[in-house]
BAFI-3210 file (N, C-alpha, C; in Angstrom, 3 decimals, decimal comma, padded with zeros to 6 digits):
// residues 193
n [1|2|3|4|5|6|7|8|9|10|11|12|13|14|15|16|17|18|19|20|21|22|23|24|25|26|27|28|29|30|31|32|33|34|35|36|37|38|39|40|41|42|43|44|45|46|47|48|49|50|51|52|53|54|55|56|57|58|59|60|61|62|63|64|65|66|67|68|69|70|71|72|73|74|75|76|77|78|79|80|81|82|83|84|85|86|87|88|89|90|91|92|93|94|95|96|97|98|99|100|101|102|103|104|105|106|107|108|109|110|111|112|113|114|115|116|117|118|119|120|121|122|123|124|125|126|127|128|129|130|131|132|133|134|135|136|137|138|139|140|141|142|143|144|145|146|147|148|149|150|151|152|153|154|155|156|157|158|159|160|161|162|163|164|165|166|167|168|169|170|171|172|173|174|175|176|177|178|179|180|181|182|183|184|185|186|187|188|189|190|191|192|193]
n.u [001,217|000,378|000,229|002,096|004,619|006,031|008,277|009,153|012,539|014,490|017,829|020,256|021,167|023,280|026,379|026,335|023,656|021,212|022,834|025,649|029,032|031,791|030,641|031,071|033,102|031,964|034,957|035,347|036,980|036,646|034,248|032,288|029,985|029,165|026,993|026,860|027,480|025,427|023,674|025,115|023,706|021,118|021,009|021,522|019,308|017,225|018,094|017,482|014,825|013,799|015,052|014,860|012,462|010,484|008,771|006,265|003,367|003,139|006,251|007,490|009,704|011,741|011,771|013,449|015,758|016,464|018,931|020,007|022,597|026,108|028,202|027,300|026,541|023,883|021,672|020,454|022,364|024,265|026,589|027,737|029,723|028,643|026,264|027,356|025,145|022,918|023,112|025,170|023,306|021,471|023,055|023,559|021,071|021,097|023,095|022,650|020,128|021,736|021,432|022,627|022,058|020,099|021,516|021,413|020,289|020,482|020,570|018,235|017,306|014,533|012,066|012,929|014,175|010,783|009,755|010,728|010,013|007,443|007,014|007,164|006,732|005,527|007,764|009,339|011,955|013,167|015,809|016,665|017,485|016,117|014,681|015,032|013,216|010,121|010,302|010,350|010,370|008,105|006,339|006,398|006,300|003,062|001,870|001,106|-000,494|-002,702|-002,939|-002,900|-000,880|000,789|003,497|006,099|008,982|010,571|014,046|015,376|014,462|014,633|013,317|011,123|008,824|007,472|005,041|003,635|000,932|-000,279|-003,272|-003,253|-001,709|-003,457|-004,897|-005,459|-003,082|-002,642|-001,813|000,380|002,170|004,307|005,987|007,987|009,655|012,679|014,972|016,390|014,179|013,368|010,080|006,172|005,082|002,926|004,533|004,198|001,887]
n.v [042,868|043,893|046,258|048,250|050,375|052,199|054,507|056,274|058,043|060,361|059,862|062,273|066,195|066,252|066,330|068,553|069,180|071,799|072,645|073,669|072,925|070,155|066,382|065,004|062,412|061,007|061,416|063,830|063,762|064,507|063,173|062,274|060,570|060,930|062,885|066,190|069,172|070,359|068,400|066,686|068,079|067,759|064,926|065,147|066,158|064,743|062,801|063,955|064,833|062,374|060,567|062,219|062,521|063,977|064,094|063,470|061,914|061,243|061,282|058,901|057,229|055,101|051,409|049,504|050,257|050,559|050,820|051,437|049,159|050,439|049,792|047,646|047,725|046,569|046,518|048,558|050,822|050,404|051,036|052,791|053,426|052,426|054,477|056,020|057,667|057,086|055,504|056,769|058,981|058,147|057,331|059,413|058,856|056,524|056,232|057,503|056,009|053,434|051,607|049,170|050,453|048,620|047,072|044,944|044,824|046,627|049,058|048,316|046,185|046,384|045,532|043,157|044,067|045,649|043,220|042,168|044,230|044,555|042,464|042,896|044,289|047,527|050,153|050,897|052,604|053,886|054,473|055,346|056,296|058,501|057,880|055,137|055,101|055,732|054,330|052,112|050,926|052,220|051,376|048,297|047,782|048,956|047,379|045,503|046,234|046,725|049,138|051,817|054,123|057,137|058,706|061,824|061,956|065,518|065,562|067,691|067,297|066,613|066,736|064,849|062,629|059,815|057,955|054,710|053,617|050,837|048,652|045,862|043,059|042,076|044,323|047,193|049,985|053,109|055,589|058,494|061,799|063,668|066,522|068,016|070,534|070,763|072,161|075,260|076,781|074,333|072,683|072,620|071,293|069,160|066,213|065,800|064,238]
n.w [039,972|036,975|034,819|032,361|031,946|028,898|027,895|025,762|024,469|022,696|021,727|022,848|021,900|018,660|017,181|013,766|014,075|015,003|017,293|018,080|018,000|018,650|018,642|021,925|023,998|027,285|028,678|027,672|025,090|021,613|019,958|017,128|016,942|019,617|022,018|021,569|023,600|024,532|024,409|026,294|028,384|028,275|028,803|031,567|032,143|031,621|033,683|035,658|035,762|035,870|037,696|039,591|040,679|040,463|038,129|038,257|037,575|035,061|034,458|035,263|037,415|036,047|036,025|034,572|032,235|028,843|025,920|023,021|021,698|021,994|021,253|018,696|015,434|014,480|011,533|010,276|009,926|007,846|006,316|008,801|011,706|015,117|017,415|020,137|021,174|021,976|024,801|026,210|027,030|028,353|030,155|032,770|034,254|034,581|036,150|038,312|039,448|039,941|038,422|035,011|032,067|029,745|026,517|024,781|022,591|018,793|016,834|014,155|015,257|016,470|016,386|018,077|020,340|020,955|021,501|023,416|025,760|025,541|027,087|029,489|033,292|034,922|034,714|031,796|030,312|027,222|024,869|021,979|018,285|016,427|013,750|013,476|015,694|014,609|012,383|013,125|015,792|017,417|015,709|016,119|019,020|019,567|017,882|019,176|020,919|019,455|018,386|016,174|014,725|013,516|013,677|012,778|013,414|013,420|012,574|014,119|016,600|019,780|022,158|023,278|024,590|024,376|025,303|026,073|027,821|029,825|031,166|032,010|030,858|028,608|028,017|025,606|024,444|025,944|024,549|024,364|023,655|025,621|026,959|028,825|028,635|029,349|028,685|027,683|024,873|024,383|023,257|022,896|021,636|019,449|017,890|014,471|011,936]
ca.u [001,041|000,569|000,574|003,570|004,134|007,048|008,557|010,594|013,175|014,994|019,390|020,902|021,768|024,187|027,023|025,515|022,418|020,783|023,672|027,447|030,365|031,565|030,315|032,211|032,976|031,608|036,413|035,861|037,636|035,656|033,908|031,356|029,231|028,566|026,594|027,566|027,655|024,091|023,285|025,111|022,813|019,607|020,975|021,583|018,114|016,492|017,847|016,626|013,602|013,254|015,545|015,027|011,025|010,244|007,862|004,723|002,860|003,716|007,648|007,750|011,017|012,158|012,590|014,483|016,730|017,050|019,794|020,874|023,906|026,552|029,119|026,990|025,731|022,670|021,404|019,967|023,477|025,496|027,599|028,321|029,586|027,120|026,560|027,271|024,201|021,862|023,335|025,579|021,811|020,824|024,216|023,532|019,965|021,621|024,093|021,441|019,581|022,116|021,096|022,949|021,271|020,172|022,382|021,469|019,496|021,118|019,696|018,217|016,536|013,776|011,006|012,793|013,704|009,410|008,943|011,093|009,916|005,773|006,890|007,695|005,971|006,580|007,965|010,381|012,566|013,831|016,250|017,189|017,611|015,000|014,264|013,921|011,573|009,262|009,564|010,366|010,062|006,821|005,026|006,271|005,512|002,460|001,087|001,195|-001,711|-003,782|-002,970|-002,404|-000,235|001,766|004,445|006,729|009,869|011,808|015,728|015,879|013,537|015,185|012,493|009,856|008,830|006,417|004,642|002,501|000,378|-001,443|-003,304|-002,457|-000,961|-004,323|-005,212|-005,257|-002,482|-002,871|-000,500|000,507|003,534|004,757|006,638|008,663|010,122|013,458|015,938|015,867|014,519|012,281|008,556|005,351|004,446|003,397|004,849|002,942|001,918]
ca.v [044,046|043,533|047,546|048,271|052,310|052,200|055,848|056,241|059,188|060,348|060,550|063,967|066,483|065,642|067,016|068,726|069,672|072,990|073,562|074,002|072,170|068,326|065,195|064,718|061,657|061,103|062,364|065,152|063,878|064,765|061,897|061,966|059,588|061,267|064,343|067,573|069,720|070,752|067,107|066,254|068,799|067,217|063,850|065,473|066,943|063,413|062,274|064,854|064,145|060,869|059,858|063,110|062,386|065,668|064,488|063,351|060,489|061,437|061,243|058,124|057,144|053,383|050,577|048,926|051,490|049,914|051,856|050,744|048,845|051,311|048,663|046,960|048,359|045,946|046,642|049,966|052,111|049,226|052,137|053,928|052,715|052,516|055,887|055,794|058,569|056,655|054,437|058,203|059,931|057,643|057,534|059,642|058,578|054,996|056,007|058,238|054,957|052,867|050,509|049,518|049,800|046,917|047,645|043,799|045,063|047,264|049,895|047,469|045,157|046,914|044,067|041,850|044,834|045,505|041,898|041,893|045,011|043,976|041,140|043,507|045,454|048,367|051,283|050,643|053,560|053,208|055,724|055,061|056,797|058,870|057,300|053,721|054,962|055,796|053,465|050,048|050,217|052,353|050,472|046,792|048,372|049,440|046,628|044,234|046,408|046,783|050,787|052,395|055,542|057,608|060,045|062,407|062,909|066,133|065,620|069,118|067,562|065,814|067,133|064,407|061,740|059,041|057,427|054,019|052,896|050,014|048,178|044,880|042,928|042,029|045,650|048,237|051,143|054,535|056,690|060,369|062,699|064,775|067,730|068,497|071,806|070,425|073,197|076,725|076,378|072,971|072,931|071,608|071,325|067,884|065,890|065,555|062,597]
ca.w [039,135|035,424|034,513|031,895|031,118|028,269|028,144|024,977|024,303|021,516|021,801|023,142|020,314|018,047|015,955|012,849|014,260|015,760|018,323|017,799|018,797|018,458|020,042|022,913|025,401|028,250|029,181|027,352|023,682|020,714|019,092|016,133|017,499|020,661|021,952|021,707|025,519|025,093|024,452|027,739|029,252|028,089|029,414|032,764|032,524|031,817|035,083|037,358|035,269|035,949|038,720|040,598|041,133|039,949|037,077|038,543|036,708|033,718|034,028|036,566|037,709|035,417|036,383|033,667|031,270|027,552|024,965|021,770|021,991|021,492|020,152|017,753|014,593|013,691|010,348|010,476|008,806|007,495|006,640|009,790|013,266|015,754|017,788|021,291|021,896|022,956|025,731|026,690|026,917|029,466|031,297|033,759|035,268|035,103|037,229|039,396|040,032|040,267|037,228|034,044|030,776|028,956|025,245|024,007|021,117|018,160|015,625|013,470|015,999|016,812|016,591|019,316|021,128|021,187|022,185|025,084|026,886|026,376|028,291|031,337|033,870|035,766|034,215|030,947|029,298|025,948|024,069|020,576|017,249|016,225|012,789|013,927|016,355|014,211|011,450|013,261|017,217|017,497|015,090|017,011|019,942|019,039|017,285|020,773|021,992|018,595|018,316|014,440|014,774|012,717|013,940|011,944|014,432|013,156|013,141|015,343|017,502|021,017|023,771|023,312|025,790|023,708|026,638|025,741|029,247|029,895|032,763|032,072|029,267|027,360|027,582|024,774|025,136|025,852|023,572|024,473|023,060|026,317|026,302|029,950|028,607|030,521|028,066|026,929|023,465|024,016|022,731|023,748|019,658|018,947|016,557|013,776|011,405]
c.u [001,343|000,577|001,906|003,028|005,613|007,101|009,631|011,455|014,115|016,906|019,378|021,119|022,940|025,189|026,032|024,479|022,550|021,910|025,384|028,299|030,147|031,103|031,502|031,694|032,287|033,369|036,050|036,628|036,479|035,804|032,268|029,832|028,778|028,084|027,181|027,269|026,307|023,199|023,635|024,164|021,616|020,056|021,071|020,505|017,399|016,598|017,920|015,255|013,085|013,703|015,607|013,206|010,097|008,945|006,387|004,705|003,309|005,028|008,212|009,113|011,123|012,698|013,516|014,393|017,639|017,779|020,521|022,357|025,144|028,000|028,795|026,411|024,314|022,432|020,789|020,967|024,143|026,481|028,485|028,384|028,710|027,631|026,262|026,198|023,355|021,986|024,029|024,187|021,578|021,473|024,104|022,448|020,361|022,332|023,336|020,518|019,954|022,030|021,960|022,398|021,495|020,493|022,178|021,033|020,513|020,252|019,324|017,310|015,251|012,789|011,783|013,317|012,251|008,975|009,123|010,088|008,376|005,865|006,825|006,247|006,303|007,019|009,273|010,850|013,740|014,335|017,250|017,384|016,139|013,975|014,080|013,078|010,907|009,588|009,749|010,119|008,393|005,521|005,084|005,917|003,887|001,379|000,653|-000,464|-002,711|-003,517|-002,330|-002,186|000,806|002,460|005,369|007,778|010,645|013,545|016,200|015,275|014,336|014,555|011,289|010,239|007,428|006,215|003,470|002,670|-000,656|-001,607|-003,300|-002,153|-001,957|-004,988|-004,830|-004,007|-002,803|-001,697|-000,878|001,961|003,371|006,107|007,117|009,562|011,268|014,294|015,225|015,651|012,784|010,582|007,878|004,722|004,444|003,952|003,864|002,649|002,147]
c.v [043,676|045,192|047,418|050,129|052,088|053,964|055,589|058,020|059,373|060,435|061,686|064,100|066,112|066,496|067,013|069,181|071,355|073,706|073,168|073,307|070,754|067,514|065,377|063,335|061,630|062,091|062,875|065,027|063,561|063,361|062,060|061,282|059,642|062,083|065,763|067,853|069,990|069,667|066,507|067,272|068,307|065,960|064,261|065,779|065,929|063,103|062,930|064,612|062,710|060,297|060,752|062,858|063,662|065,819|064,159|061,872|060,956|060,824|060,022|057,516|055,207|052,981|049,740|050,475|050,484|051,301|051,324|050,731|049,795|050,346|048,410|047,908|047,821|046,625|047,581|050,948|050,853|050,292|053,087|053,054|053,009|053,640|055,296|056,862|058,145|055,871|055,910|059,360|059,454|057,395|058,076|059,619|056,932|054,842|056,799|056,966|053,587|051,468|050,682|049,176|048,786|047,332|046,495|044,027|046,264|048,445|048,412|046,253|045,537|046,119|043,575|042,380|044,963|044,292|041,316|042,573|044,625|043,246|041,693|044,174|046,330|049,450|051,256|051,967|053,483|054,253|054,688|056,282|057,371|058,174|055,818|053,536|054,963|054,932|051,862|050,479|050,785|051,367|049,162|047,152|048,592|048,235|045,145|045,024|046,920|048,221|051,124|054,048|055,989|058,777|060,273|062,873|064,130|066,157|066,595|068,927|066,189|065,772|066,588|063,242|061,105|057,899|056,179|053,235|052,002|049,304|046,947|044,313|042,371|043,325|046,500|049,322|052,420|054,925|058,107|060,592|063,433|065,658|068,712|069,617|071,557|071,984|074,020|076,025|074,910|073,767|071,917|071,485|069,619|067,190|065,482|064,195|062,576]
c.w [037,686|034,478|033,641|031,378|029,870|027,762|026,582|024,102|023,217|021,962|021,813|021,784|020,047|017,299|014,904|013,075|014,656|016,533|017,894|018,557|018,440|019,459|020,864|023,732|026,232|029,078|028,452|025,359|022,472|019,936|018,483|016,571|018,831|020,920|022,321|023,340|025,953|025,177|026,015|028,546|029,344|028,927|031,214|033,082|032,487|033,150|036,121|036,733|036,250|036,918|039,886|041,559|040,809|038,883|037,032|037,625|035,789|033,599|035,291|036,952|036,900|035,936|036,127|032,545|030,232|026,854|024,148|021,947|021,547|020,984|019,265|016,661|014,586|012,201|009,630|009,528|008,768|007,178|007,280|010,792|014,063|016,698|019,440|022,281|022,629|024,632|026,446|027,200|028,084|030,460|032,526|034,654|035,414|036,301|038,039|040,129|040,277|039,668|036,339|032,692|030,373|027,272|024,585|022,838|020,378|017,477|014,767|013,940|016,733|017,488|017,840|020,439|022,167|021,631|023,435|025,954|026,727|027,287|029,746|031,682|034,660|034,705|033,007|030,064|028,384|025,443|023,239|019,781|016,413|014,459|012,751|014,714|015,563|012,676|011,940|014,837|017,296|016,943|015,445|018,092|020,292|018,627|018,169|021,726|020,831|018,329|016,799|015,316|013,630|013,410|013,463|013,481|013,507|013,173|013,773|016,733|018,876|022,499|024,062|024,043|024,868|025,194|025,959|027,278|028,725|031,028|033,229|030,940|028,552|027,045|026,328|025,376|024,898|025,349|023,881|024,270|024,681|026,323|027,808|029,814|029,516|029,774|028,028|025,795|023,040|023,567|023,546|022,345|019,640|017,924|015,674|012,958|009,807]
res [x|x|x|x|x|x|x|x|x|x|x|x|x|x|x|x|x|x|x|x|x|x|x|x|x|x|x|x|x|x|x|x|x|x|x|x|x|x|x|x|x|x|x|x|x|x|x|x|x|x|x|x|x|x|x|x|x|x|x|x|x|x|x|x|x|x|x|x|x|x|x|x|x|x|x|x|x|x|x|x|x|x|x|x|x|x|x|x|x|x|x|x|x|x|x|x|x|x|x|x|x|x|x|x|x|x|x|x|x|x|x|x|x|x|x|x|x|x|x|x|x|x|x|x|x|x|x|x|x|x|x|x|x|x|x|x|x|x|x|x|x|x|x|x|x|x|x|x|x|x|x|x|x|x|x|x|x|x|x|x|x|x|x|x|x|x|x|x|x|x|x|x|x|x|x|x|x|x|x|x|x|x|x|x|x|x|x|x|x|x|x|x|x]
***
């Protein structure tokens, strides 16, 4: 099987945003750098998503689960410690399937991130930081199967599923935005460009 689907998701909400209250832990002690309660809700809702079987083709259950290293900064905020949302987002369909994310890559590493996972096949889901999706992994991503895109993520926006399929690795990819309405609140609005 030479097929690769790469699924990529944005970090649970965050302090500061749309919904109220501090990051918290995975125990419970408020930390900056993690998602607020309605954020742990979305991550709980990913993995009935995805590890429950629930989502059809579209939402296929992964077989490898990448998440920006939540130790490392990379080069992305030289200013800020690195946020433990993304690797906490995916926490609980890791532990639903009994896998542990792959965290080798940082904010910042986007490119060799994108060069690993073409290499794969099978079903790869990626959750990062919504602003190096779209200006460094999409477009390395992206540029392995010849595809020009532009997408505008919103910083309110956490309910999108960027899906690039293909049917083997000299193939072109298919690109689609989906929109699993998992919360109260979510949209099926695409993002725009």
């Amino acid at each position: 099987m030479t097929a690769l689907t790469v699924l990529i998701i944005r970090h649970a909400e965050k302090p500061g945003e749309a919904w109220p209250g501090p990051g918290l832990a995975s125990n419970g002690v408020s930390d900056d750098k993690s998602p607020v309660i309605r954020g742990w809700q979305r991550a709980g809702a990913w993995a009935s998503l995805f590890g429950g079987g629930l989502g059809g083709e579209d939402f296929p259950t992964p077989d490898i689960i990448y998440a920006a290293n939540p130790n490392t900064n990379g080069s992305a905020h030289p200013d800020h410690g690195p946020s433990r949302r993304p690797f906490e987002t995916v926490a609980p369909l890791a532990a639903k399937l009994q896998q542990k994310p792959v965290t080798k890559w940082a904010q910042g590493q986007e490119v060799e991130l994108a060069a690993e996972v073409v290499k794969r096949t099978g079903t790869v889901l990626i959750c990062w930081e919504h602003k190096n999706i779209i200006s460094a992994l999409l477009p390395a991503i992206a540029s392995y199967g010849a595809l020009k895109l532009s997408v505008d993520w919103p910083g309110d926006r956490f309910d999108v599923v960027l899906s690039f399929d293909r049917a083997t690795a000299s193939a072109g990819w298919q690109f689609k935005q989906l929109f699993p309405k998992l919360l109260s609140g979510d949209s099926d609005t695409k993002l725009g460009a």
